[in-house]
MITORGU-264193 format. One line per 10 residues: number of its first residue (from 1); their letters; for each residue y, z, x of N, C-alpha, C, O. Coordinates in pm, 1 decimal, decimal comma, always signed. Layout:
<nodes>
NUM = a = Y Z X Y Z X Y Z X Y Z X  ...
</nodes>
This chain:
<nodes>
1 = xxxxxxxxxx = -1166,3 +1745,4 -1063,7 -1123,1 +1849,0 -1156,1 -1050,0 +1958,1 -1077,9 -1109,6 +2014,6 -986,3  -925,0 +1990,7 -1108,7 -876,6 +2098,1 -1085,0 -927,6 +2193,0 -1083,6 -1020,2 +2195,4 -1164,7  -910,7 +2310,0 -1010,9 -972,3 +2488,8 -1001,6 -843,1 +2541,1 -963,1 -763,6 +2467,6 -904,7  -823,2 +2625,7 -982,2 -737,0 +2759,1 -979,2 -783,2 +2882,4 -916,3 -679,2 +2926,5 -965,0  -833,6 +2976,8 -859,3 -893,7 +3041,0 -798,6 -791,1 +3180,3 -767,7 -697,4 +3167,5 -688,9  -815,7 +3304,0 -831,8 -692,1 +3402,1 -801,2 -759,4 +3507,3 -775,5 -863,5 +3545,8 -828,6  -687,9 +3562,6 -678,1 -738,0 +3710,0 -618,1 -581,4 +3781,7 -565,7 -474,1 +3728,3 -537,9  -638,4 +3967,6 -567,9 -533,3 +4069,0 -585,2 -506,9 +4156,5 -675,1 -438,1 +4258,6 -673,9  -547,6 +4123,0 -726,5 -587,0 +4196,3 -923,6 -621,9 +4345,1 -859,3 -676,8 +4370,7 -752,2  -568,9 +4438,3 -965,8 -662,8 +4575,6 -924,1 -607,5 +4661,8 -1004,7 -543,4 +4634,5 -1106,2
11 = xxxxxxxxxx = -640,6 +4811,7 -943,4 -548,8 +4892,2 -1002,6 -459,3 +4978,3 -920,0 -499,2 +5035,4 -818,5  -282,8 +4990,1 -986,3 -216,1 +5039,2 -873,9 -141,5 +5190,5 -954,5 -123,5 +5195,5 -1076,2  -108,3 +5296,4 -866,3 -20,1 +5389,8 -961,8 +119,7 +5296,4 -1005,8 +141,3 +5184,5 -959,2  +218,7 +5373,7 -1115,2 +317,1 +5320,2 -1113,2 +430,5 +5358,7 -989,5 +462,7 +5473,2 -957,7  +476,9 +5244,0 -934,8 +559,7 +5233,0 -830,5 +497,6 +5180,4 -710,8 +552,8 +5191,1 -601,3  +386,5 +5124,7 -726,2 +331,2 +5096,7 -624,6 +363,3 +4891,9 -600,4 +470,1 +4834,1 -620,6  +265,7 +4845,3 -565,9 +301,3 +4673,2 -525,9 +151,4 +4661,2 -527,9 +71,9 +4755,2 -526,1  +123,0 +4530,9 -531,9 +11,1 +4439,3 -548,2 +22,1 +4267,1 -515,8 +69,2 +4200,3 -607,9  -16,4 +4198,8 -398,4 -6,8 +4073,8 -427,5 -118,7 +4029,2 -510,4 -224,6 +4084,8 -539,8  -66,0 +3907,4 -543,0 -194,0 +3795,7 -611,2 -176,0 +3672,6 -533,8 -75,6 +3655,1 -464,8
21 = xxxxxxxxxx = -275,2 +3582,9 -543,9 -284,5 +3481,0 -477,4 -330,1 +3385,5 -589,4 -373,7 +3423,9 -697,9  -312,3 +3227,5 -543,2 -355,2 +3171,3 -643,8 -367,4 +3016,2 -548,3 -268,1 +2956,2 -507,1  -485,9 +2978,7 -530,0 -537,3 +2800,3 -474,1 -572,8 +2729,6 -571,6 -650,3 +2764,5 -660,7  -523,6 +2636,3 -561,9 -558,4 +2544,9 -608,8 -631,4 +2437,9 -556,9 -573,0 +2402,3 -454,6  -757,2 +2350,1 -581,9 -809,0 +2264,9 -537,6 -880,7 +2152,0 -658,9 -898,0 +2170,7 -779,3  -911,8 +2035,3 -576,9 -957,2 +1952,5 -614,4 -876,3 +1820,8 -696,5 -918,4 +1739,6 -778,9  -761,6 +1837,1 -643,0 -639,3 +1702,0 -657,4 -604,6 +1675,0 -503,0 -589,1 +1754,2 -410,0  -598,2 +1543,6 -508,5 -562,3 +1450,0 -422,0 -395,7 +1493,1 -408,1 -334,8 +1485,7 -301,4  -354,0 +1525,1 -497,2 -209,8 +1543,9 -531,1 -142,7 +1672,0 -522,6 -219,7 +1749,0 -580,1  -36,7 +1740,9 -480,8 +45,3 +1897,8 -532,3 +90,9 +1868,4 -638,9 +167,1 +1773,4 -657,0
31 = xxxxxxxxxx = +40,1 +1966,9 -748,4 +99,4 +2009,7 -859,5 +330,4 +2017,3 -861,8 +429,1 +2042,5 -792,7  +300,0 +1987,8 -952,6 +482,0 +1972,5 -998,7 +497,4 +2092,7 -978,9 +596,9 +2135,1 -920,0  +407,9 +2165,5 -1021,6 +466,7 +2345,2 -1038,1 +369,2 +2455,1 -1026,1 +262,5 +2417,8 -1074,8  +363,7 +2556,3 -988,1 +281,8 +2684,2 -1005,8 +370,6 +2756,8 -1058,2 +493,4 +2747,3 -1058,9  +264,0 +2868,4 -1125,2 +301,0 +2970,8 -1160,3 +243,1 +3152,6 -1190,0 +168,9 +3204,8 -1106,7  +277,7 +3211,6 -1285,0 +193,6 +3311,6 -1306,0 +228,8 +3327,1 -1464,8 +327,0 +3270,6 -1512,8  +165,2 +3385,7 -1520,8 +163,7 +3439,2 -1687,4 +94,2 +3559,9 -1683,9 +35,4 +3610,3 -1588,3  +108,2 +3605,5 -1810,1 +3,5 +3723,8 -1817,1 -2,0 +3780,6 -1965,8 +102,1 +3758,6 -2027,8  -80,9 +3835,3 -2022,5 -152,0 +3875,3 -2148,5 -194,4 +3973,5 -2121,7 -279,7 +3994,3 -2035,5  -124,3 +4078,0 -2214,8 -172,6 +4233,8 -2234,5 -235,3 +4211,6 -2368,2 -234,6 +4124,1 -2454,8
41 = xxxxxxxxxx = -299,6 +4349,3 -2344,1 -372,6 +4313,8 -2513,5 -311,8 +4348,7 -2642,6 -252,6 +4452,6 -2672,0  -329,2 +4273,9 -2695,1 -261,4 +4210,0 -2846,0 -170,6 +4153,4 -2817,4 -81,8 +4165,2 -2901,8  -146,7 +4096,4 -2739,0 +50,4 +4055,2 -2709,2 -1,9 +3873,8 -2713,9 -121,4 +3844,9 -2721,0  +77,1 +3796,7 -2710,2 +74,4 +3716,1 -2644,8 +112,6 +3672,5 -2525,2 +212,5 +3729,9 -2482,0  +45,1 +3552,0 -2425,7 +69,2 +3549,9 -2276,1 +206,4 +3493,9 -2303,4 +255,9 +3437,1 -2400,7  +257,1 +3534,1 -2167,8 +407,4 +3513,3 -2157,5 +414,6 +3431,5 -2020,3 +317,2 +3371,0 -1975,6  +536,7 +3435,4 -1959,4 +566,7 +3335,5 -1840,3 +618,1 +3449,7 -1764,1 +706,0 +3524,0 -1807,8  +560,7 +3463,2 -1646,6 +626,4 +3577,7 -1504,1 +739,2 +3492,2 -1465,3 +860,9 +3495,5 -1483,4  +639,1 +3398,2 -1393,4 +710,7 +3343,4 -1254,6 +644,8 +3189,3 -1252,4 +528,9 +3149,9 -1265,0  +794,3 +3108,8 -1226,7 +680,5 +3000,0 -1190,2 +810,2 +2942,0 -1091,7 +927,6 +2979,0 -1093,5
51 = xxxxxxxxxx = +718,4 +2794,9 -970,7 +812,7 +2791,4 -893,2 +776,8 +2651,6 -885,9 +657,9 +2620,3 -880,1  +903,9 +2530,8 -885,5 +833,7 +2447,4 -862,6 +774,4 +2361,5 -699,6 +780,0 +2413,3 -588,1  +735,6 +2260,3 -723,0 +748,0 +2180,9 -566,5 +863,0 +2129,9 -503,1 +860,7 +2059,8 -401,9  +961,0 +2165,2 -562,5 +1097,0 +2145,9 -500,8 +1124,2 +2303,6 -460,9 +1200,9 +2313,9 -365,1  +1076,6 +2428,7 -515,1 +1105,9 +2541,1 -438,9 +1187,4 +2598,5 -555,1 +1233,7 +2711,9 -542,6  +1206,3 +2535,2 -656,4 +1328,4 +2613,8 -782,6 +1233,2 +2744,9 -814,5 +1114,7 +2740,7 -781,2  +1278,6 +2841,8 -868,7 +1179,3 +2955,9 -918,5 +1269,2 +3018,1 -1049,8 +1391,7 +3028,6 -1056,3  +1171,7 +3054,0 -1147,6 +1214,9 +3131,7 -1282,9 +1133,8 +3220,1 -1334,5 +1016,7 +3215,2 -1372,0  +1243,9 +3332,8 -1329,4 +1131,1 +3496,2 -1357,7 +1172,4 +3521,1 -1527,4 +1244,1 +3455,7 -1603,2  +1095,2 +3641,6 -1546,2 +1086,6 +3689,0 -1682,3 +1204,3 +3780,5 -1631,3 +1236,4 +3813,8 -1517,2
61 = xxxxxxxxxx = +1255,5 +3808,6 -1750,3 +1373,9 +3853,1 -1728,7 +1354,2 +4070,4 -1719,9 +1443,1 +4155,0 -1710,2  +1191,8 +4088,2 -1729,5 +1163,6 +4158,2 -1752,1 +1093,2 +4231,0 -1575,0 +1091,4 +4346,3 -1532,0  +1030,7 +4061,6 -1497,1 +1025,7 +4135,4 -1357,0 +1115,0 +4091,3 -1245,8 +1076,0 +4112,8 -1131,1  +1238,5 +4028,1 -1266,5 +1357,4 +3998,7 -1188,1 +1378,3 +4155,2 -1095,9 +1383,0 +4270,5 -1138,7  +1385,3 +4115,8 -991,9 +1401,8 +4211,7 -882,2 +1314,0 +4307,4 -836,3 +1345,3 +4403,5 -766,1  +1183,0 +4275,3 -883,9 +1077,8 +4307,6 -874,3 +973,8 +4227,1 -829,2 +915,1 +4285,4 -738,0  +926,1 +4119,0 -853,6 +830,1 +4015,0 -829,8 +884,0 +3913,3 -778,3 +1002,0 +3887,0 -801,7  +801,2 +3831,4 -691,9 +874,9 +3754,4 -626,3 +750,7 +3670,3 -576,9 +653,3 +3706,3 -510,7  +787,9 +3534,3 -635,2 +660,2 +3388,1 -620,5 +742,3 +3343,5 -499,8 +861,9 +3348,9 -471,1  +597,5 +3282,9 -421,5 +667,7 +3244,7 -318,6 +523,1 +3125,6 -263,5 +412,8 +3155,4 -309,3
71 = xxxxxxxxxx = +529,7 +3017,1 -183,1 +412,7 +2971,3 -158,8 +429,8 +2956,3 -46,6 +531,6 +2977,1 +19,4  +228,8 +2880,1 +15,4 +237,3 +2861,6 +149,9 +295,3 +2721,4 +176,1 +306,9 +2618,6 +109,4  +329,1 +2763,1 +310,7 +390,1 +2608,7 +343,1 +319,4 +2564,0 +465,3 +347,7 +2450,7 +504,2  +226,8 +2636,7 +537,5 +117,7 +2597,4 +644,9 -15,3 +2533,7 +558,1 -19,2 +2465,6 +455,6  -118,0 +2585,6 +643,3 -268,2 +2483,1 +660,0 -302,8 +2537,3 +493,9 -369,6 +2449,9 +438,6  -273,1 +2667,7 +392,1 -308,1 +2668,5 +254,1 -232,6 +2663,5 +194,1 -173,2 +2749,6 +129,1  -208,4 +2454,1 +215,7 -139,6 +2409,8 +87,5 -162,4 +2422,8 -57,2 -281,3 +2445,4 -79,6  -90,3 +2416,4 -162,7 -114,6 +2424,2 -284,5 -148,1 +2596,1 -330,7 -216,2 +2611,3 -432,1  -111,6 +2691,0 -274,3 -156,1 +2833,0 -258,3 -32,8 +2887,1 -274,7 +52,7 +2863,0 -189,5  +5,8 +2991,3 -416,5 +127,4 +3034,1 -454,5 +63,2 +3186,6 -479,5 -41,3 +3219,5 -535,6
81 = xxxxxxxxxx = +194,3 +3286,9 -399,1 +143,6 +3395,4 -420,8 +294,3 +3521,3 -513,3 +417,0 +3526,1 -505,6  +223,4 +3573,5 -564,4 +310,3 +3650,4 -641,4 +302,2 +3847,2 -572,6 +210,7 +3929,4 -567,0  +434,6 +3849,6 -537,1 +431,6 +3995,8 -458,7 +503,3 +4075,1 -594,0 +592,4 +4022,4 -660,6  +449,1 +4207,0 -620,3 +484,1 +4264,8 -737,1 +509,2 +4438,4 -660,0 +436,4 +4508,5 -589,7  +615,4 +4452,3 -703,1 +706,1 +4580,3 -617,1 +723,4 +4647,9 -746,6 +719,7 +4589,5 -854,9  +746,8 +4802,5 -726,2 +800,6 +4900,5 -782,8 +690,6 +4863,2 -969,5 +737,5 +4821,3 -1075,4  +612,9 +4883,3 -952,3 +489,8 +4848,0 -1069,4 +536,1 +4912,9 -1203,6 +608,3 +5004,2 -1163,7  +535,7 +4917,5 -1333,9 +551,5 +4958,4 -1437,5 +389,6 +4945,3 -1514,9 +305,0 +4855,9 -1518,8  +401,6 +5116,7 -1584,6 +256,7 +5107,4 -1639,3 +266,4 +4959,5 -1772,4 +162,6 +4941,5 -1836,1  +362,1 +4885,6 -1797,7 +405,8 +4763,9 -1915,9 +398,1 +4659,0 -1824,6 +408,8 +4544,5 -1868,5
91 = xxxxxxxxxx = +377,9 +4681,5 -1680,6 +319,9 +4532,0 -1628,7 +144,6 +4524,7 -1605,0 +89,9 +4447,2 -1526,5  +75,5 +4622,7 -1691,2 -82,9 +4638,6 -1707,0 -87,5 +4465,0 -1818,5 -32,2 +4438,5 -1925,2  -161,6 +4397,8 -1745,9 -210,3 +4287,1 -1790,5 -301,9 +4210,0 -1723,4 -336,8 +4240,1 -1609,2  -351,3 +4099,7 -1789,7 -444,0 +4017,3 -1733,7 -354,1 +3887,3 -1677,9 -334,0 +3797,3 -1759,5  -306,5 +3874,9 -1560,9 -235,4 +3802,6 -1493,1 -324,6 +3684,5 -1488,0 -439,9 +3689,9 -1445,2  -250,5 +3546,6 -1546,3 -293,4 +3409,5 -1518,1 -239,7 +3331,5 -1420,7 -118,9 +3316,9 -1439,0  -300,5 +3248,8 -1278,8 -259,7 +3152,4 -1234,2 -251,4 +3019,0 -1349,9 -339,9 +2984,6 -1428,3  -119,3 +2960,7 -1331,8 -145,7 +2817,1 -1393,0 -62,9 +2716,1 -1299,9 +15,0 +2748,6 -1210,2  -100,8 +2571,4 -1345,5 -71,4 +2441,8 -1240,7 -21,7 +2354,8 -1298,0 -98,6 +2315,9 -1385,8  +91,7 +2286,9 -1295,8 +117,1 +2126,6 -1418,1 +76,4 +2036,8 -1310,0 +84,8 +2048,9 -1187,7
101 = xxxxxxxxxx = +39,1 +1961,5 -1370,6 -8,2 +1810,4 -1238,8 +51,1 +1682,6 -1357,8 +25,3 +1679,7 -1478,1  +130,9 +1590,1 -1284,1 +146,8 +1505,0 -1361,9 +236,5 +1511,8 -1469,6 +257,8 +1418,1 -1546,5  +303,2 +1652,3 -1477,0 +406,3 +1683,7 -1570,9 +333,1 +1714,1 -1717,3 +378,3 +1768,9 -1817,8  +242,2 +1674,4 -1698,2 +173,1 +1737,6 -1881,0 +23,4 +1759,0 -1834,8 -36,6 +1803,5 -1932,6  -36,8 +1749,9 -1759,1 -182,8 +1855,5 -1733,3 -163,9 +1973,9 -1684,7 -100,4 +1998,0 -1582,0  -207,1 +2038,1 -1741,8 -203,9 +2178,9 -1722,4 -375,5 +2263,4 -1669,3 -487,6 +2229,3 -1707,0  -344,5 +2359,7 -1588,6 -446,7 +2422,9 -1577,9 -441,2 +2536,8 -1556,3 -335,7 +2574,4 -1505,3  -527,6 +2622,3 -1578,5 -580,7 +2787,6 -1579,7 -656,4 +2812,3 -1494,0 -747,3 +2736,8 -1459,8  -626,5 +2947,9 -1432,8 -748,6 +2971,8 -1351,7 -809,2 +3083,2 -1430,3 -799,9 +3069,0 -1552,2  -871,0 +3194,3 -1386,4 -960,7 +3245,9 -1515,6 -918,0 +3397,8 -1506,8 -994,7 +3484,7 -1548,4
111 = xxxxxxxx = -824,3 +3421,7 -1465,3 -717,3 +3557,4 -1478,3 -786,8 +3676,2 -1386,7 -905,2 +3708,8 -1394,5  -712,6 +3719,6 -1320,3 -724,1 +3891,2 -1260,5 -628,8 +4045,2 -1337,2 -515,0 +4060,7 -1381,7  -713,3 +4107,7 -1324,9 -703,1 +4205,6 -1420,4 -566,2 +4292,9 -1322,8 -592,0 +4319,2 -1205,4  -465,2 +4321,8 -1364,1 -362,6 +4436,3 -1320,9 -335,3 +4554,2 -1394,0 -274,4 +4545,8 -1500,6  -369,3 +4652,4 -1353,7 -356,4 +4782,0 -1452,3 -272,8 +4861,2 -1337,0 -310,3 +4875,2 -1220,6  -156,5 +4908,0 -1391,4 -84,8 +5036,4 -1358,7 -79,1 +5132,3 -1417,4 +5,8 +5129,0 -1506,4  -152,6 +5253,6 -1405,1 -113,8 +5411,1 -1417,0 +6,7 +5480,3 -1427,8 +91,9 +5447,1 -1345,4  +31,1 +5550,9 -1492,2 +175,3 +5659,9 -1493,1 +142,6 +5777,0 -1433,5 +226,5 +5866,5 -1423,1
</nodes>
């Protein structure tokens, strides 16, 4: 069974940065793709960033030049991390790691909380 596992979550003023991290374990296999999402409240979750195993990457058009997915390529394989610059109190959400394996399994990890201040 897949796990997802994310840490970095916190709280930052606005203008500040925050990484997140995100492992994945328990496939024999690398996922097609990582990514990030996130859900503020009442909203529905949306798509940040996701990048695939070829290295392609696609942002929200909302944190372009701001956030930036990037993974490891040493000993923590399968480990995608999201660097978040110049913070907006409208990027306060519950940030999701997710994984496709196989092109249609999908997985969640169980979200870290991001709150920015004004």
């Amino acid at each position: 069974q897949v796990r997802l596992v994310e840490s970095g979550g916190g709280l930052v003023q606005a203008g500040g940065s925050l990484r997140l991290s995100c492992a994945a374990s328990g496939s024999s296999f690398s996922p097609n793709s990582m990514g990030w999402y996130r859900q503020a409240p009442e909203k529905q979750r949306e798509l940040v960033a996701v990048m695939t195993s070829g290295g392609s990457t696609n942002y929200a058009d909302s944190v372009k030049g701001r956030f930036t997915i990037s993974r490891d390529n040493g000993n923590a394989k399968n480990t995608v991390y999201l660097q978040m610059n110049s913070l907006k109190p409208e990027d306060t959400a519950v940030y999701y790691c997710n994984a496709l394996y196989d092109y249609f399994m999908t997985y969640w990890g169980q979200g870290t909380q991001v709150t920015v201040s004004s």
